[in-house]
C-alpha positions in Angstrom: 5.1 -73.0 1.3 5.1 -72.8 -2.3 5.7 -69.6 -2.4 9.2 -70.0 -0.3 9.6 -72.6 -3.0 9.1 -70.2 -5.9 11.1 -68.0 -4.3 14.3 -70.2 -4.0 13.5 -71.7 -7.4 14.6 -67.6 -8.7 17.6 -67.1 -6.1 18.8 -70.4 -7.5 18.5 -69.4 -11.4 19.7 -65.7 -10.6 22.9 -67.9 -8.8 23.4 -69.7 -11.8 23.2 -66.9 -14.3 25.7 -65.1 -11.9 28.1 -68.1 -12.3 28.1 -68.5 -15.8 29.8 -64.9 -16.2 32.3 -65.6 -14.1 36.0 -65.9 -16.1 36.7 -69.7 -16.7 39.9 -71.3 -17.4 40.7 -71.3 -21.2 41.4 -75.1 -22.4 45.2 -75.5 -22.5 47.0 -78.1 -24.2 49.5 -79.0 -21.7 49.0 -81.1 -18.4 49.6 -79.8 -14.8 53.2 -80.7 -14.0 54.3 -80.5 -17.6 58.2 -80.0 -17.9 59.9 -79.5 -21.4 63.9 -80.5 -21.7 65.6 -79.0 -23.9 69.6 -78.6 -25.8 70.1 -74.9 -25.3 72.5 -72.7 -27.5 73.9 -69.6 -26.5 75.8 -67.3 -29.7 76.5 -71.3 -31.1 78.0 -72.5 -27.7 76.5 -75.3 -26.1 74.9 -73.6 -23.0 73.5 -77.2 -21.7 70.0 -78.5 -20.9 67.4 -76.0 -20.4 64.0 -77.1 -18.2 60.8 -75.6 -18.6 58.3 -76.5 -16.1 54.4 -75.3 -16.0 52.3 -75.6 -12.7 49.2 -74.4 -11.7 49.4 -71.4 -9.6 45.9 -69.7 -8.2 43.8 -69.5 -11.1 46.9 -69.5 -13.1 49.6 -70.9 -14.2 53.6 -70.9 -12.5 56.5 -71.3 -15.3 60.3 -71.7 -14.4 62.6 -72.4 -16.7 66.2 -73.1 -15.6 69.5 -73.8 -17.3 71.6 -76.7 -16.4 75.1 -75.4 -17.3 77.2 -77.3 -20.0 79.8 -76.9 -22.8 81.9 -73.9 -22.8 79.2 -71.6 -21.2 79.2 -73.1 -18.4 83.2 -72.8 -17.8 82.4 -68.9 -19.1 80.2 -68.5 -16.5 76.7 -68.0 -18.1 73.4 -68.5 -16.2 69.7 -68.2 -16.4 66.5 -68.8 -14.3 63.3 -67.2 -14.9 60.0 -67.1 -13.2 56.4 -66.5 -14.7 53.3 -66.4 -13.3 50.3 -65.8 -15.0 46.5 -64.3 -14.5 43.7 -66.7 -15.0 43.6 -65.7 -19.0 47.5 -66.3 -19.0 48.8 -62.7 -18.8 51.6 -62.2 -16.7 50.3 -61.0 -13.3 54.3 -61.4 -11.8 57.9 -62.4 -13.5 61.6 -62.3 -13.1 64.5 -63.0 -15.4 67.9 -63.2 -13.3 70.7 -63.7 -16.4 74.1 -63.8 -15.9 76.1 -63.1 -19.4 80.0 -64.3 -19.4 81.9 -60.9 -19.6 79.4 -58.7 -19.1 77.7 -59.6 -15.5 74.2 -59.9 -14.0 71.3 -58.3 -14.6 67.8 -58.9 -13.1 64.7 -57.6 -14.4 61.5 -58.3 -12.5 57.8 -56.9 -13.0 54.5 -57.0 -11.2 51.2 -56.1 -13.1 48.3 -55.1 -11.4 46.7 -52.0 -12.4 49.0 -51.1 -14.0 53.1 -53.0 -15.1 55.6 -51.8 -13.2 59.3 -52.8 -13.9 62.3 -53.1 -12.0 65.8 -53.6 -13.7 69.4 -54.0 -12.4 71.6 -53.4 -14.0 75.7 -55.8 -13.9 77.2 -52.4 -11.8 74.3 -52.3 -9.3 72.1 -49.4 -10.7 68.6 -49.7 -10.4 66.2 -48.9 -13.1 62.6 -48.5 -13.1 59.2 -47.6 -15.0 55.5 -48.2 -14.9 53.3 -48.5 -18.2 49.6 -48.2 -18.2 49.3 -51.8 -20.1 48.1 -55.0 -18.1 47.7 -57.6 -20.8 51.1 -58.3 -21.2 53.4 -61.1 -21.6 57.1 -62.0 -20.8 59.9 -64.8 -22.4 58.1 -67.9 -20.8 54.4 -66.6 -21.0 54.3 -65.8 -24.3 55.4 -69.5 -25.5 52.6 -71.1 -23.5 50.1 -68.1 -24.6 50.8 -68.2 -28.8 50.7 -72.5 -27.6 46.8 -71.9 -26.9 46.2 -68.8 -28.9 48.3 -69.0 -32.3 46.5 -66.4 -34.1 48.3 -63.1 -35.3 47.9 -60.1 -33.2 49.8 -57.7 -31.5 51.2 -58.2 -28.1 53.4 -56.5 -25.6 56.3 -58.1 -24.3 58.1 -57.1 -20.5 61.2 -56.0 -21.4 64.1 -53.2 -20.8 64.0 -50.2 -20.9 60.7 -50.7 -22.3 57.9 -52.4 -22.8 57.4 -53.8 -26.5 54.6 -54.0 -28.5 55.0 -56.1 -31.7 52.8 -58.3 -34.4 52.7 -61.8 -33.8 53.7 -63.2 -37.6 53.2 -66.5 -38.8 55.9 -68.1 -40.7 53.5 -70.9 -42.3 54.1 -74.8 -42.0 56.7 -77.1 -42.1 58.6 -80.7 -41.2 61.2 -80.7 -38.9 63.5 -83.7 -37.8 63.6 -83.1 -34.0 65.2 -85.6 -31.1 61.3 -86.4 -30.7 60.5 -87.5 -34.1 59.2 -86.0 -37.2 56.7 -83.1 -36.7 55.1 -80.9 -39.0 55.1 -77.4 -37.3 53.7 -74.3 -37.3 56.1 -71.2 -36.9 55.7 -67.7 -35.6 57.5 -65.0 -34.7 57.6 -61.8 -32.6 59.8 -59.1 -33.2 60.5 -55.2 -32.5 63.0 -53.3 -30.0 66.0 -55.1 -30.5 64.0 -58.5 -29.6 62.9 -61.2 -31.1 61.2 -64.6 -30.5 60.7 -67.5 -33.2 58.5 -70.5 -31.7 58.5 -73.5 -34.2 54.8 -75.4 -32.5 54.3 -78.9 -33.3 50.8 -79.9 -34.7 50.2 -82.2 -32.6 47.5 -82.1 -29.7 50.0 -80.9 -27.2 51.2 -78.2 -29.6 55.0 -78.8 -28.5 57.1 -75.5 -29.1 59.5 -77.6 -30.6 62.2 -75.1 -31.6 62.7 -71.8 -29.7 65.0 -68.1 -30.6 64.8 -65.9 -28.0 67.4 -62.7 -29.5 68.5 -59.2 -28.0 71.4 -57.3 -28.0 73.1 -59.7 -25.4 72.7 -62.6 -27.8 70.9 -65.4 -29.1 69.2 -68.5 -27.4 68.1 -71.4 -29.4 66.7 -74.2 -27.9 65.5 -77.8 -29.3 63.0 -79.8 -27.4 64.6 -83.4 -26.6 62.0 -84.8 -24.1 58.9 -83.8 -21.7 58.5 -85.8 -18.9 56.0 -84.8 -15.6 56.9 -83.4 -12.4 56.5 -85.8 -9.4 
């Protein structure tokens, strides 16, 4: 008997050992259900309210972000929904941008990762356009504010994109106040940029680490956003 006993008392402890290298969660400031509200600008025209919702997904994490036309973008037509959702350490495993640009037309760009990124654009006449990189730690327009939100130290990063993926630094801009419709926040500021992109992310220092103030730029045009309220999905 006690040897049936010593012998569990090991299977149990190599069980444990076993579990403890398995990948956890990383700690992330935001709550399950989170959604952000925000006045969204498109080249200066009021484009209208823009939601950003994160939900858990699997292991990860499911953001959508949706534009609730306004303002004289919305009589020109423009549109934009995107979908994220991300691996376990909050890499993209799966995304789609469907954007609709007054005068120009729809595109779609969508990308799954798995052993590798593949990426499938469409183009506003219908062409199709596609490419597969060997990278699989790679982030798209909604990942990579929730990623820099838990990990807001300079690196490089690569960023799904058209017609390729980018790599660029992730640069802090330092520290400042900013009057928002929240309050008054000091914020930290970074900002990635290469390939005709770029993304500037103004974080609040608070505990939830708020991306406060958002430009997203490409050859389309520029999005700025400014956080107004975060309520919780029901």
């Amino acid at each position: 008997m006690r040897r049936v006993v010593v012998a569990w008392f090991f299977v149990l402890t190599a069980l444990a050992a076993a579990g403890s290298d398995l990948p956890r969660d990383p700690p992330v400031p935001w709550p399950n259900g989170e959604r952000l509200v925000y006045v969204l600008h498109w080249n200066g025209l009021v484009a209208g309210r823009q939601f950003i919702e994160a939900v858990r997904s699997g292991g990860g994490w499911h953001y959508r972000g949706r534009v609730q036309s306004g303002g004289l973008a919305q009589l020109m037509g423009f549109d934009l929904r995107s979908d994220s959702y991300t691996r376990r350490d909050l890499f993209t495993r799966r995304f789609q941008r469907d954007l609709t640009v007054p005068g120009e037309g729809r595109r779609v760009l969508s990308a799954v990762v798995g052993q590798e990124t593949s990426v499938r654009f469409v183009w506003v006449d219908g062409q199709v356009f596609t490419f597969r990189r060997p990278q699989t730690d790679v982030l798209d327009d909604l990942s990579v504010l929730y990623y820099v939100r838990v990990y807001p130290e300079p690196r490089s990063l690569w960023l799904i994109n058209y017609p390729d993926l980018i790599r660029a630094p992730l640069e802090p801009l330092g520290v400042r106040k900013l009057r928002t419709p929240l309050g008054r926040f000091e914020a930290e500021g970074f900002r990635f940029e290469g390939e005709g992109t770029r993304i500037e992310v103004w974080y609040g220092r608070n505990e939830e680490r708020w991306p406060l103030r958002i430009f997203f730029g490409q050859q389309w045009g520029g999005l700025s956003a400014e956080l107004v309220r975060v309520e919780r999905i029901r």
